[in-house]
MARMI-43152 format. One record per residue (C-alpha): x, y, z; residue in three letters. Coordinates in steps of 0.5 Angstrom, whole numbers, padded with zeros to 4 digits, always signed. Each point is the difference from the previous one (the first is absolute). Layout:
BEGIN
XYZala;...
END
This chain:
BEGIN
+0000+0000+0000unk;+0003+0007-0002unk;+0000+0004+0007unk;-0001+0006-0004unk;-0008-0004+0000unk;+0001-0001+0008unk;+0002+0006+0002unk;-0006+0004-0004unk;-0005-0005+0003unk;+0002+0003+0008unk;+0000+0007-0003unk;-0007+0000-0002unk;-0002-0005+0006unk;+0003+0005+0005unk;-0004+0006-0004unk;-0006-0004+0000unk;+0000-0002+0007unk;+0002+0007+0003unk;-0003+0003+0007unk;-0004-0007+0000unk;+0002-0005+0006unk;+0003-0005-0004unk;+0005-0004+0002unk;+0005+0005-0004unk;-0002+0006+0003unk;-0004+0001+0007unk;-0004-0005+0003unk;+0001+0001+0007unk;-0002-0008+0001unk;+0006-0002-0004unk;+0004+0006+0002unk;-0001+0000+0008unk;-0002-0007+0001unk;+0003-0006+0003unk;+0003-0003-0007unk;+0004+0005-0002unk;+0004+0000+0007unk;+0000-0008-0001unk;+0004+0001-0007unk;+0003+0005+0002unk;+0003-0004+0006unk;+0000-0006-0006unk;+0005+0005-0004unk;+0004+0001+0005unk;+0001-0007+0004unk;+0007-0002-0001unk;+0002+0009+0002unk;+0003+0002+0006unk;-0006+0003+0002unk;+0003+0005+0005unk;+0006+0002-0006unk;-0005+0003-0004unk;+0001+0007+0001unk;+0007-0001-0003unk;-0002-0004-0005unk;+0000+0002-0008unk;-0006-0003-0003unk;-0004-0001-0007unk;-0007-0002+0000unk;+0000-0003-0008unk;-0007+0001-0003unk;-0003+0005+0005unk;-0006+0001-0004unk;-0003+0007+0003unk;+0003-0003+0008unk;-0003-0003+0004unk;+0006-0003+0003unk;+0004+0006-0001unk;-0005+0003+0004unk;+0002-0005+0005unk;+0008+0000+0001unk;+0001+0007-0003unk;+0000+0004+0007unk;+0004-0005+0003unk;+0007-0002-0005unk;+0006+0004-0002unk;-0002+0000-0006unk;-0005-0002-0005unk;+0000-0001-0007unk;-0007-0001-0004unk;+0001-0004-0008unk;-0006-0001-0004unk;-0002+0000-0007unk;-0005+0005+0000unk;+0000+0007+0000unk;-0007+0001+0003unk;+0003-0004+0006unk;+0006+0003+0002unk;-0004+0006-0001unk;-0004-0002+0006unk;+0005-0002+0003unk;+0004+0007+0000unk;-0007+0004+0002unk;-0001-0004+0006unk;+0008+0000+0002unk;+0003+0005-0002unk;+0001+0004+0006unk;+0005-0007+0002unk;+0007+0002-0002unk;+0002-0006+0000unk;-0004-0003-0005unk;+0001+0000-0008unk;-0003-0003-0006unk;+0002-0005-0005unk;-0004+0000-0007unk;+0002-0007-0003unk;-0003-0004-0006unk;+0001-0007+0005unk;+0003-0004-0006unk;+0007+0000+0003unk;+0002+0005+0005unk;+0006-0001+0005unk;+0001+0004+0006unk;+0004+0005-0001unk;+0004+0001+0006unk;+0000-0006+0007unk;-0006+0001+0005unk;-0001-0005+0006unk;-0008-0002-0003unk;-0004+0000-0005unk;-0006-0003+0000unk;-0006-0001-0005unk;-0007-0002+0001unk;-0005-0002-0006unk;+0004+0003-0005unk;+0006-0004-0002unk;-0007-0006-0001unk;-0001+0004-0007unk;+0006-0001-0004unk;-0002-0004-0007unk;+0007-0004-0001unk;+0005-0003+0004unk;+0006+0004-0002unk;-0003+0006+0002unk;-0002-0002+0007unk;+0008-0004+0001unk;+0003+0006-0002unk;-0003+0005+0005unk;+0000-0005+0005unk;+0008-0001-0001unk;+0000+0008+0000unk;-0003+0000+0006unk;+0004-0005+0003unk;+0007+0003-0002unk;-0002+0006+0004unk;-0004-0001+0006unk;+0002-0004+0007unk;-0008-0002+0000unk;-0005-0001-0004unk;-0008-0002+0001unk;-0004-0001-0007unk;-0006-0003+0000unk;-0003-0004-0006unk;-0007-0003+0000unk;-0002-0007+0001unk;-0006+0000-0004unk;+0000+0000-0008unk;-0006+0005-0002unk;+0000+0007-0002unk;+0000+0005+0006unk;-0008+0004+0001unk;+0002+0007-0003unk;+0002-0003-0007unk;-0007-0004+0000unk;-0003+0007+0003unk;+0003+0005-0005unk;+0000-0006-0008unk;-0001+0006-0004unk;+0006+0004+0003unk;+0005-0005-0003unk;-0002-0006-0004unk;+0007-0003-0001unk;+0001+0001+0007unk;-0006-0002+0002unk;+0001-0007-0004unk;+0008+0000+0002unk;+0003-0006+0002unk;+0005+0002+0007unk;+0006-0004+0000unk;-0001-0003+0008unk;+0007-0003+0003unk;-0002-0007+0004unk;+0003+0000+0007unk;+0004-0005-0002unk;+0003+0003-0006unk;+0002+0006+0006unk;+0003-0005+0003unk;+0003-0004-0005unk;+0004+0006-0002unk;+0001+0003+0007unk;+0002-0006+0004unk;-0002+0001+0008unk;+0005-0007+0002unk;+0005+0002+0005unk;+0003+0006-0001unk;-0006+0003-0004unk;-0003+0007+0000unk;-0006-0002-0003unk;-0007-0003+0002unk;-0007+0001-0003unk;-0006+0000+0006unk;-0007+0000+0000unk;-0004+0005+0003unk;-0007+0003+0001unk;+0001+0007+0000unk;-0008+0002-0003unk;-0007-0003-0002unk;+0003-0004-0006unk;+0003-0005+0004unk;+0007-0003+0000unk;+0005+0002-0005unk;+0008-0001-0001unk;+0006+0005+0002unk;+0006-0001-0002unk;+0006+0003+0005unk;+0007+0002+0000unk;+0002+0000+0007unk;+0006+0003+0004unk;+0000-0006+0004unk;+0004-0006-0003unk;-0005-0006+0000unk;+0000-0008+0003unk;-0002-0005-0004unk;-0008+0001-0001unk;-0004-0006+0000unk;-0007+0001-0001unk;-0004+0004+0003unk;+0007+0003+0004unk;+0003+0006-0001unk;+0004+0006+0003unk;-0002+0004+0006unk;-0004+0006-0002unk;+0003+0007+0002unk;-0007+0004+0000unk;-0007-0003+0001unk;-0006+0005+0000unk;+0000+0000+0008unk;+0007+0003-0001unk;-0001+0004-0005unk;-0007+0004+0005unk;+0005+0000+0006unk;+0006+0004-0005unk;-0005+0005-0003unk;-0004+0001+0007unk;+0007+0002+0002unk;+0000+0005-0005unk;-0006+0002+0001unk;+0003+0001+0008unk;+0006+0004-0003unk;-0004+0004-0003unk;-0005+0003+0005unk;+0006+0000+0005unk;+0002+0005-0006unk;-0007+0004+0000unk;-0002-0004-0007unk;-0007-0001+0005unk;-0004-0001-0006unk;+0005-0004-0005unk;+0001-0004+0007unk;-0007-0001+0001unk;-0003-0001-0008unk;+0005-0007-0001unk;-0001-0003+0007unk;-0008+0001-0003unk;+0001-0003-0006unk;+0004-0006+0004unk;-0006-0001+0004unk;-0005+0000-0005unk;+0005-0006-0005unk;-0001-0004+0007unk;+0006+0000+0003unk;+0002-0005+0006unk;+0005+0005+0003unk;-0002+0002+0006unk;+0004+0006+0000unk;-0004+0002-0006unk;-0006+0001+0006unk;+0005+0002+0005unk;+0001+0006-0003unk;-0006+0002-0003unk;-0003+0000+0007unk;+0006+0004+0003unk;-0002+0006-0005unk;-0007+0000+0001unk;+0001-0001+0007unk;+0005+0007-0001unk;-0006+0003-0004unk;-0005-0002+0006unk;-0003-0005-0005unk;-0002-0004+0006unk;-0005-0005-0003unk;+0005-0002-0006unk;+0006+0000+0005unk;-0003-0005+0003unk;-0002-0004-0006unk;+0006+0000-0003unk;+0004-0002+0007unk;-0005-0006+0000unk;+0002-0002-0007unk;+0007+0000+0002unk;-0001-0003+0005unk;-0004-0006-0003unk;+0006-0001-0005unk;+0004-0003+0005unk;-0002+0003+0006unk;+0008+0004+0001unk;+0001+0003+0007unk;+0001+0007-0003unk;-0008+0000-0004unk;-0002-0003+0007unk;+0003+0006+0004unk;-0002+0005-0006unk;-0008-0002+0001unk;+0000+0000+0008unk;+0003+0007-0001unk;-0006+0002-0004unk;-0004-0003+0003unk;+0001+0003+0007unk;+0001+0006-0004unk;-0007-0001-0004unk;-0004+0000+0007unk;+0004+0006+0004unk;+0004+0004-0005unk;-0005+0000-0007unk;+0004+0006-0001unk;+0008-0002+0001unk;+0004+0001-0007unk;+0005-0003+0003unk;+0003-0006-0004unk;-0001-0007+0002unk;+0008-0003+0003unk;+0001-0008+0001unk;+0002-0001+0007unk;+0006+0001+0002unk;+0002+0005-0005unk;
END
């Protein structure tokens, strides 16, 4: 398939599909909920989760940034490649203000990256590739570049929903035969014996069910038996407990509503981490939110029942009965 052909078919989708709650653009269900953080936590599972505000990243296949979104506030750098204009178009008007965040327009048929970063990672991207040089060449160039990667493929073999949504849009690409690499053949290619760097994992990262990932890791790698595999460096409650931290940075700084926005959105992905509601309840109580300090101190506390949420609700509570007007924050004992 000629690029030019897959390139036009994103510019008049992304055109079509402007200010709507698409996939592509806003839709808060796919931008603020759950599977968006499980990806995200997916993507970055074999990243030194703690290291990533000195990582240089790229995100290959943005699309209009639904992950960037996610991880642009919190790494060294960011660098943004796609084939389409519209895209990165998006892309620069949500960002722009992040210094530290640039733009690569690419035609996706053999891109290397130009200069080392330490992960690049791609998700519901690389899947579109129509022969098998192509996709080889581009993995080996990420490979050359990069410490870490996390690419996903699809499992299953059918054409994704907005090219059965959108057929007058593009009819050969709506028609096109995308090439998919097997697991196996990943594998073949990139051995993950003894000494290896490589492995290809299934994971449910959203609704469509289990699909393969295919990962450079930093770690070298035992022999791996079925269904074995290296230890995971970030999961999706370590990656919550790295983004409360920071919203906890930046309210110490003054940054109230940015703070409180992100342990919002975390609540509402239905986060476990108790810190999350923790903290929630700790600024309403400091807003003399008594009624929502302690709903949140309950449900931190019914994570796990940690001594510092059980503390926090006792003071509130005492608080709610004798002080309703007390505005100071809630503190764990022996603080």
């Amino acid at each position: 398939m000629d690029w030019s052909v897959y390139k036009a078919f994103w510019e008049k989708y992304l055109q079509e599909t402007a200010s709507t709650e698409t996939l592509l653009t806003n839709d808060p269900k796919r931008m603020k909920g759950c599977h968006t953080y499980a990806t995200l936590a997916t993507l970055l599972r074999y990243v030194e989760i703690e290291h990533l505000r000195d990582m240089r990243i790229v995100d290959y296949g943005c699309g209009t940034g639904r992950l960037a979104r996610l991880i642009a506030p919190f790494c060294r750098h960011l660098t943004l490649v796609d084939v389409s204009v519209e895209a990165l178009m998006e892309c620069q008007r949500r960002f722009g203000h992040l210094s530290h965040v640039d733009y690569r327009l690419v035609d996706g048929s053999d891109w290397a990256i130009p200069e080392a970063v330490d992960h690049v990672y791609s998700y519901a991207a690389l899947i579109y590739f129509s022969d098998a040089d192509s996709f080889w060449r581009t993995i080996e160039g990420i490979d050359g570049r990069t410490d870490t990667f996390s690419i996903h493929l699809h499992n299953a073999i059918y054409e994704a929903p907005h090219m059965t949504a959108y057929p007058g849009t593009c009819k050969e690409l709506h028609t096109a035969k995308f090439y998919r690499p097997s697991p196996t053949t990943l594998l073949d290619r990139y051995p993950s014996e003894s000494a290896g760097r490589y492995v290809v994992e299934w994971h449910e990262p959203d609704v469509r069910g289990k699909d393969p990932f295919f990962y450079k890791t930093s770690q070298t790698l035992p022999g791996i038996t079925p269904g074995d595999g290296p230890s995971p460096m970030c999961t999706r409650e370590r990656l919550d407990k790295f983004l409360c931290k920071e919203a906890e940075r930046w309210y110490a700084s003054g940054d109230f509503s940015r703070a409180l926005d992100l342990l919002l959105e975390l609540a509402g992905a239905g986060t476990e981490s108790w810190e999350v509601y923790n903290n929630l309840g700790v600024i309403a109580f400091d807003r003399s939110n008594m009624d929502l300090a302690i709903t949140c101190f309950k449900a931190a506390v019914s994570k796990g029942y940690p001594a510092e949420a059980v503390s926090n609700l006792e003071v509130v509570s005492r608080s709610f009965r004798r002080e309703p007007e007390d505005r100071l924050v809630a503190k764990p004992q022996g603080s």
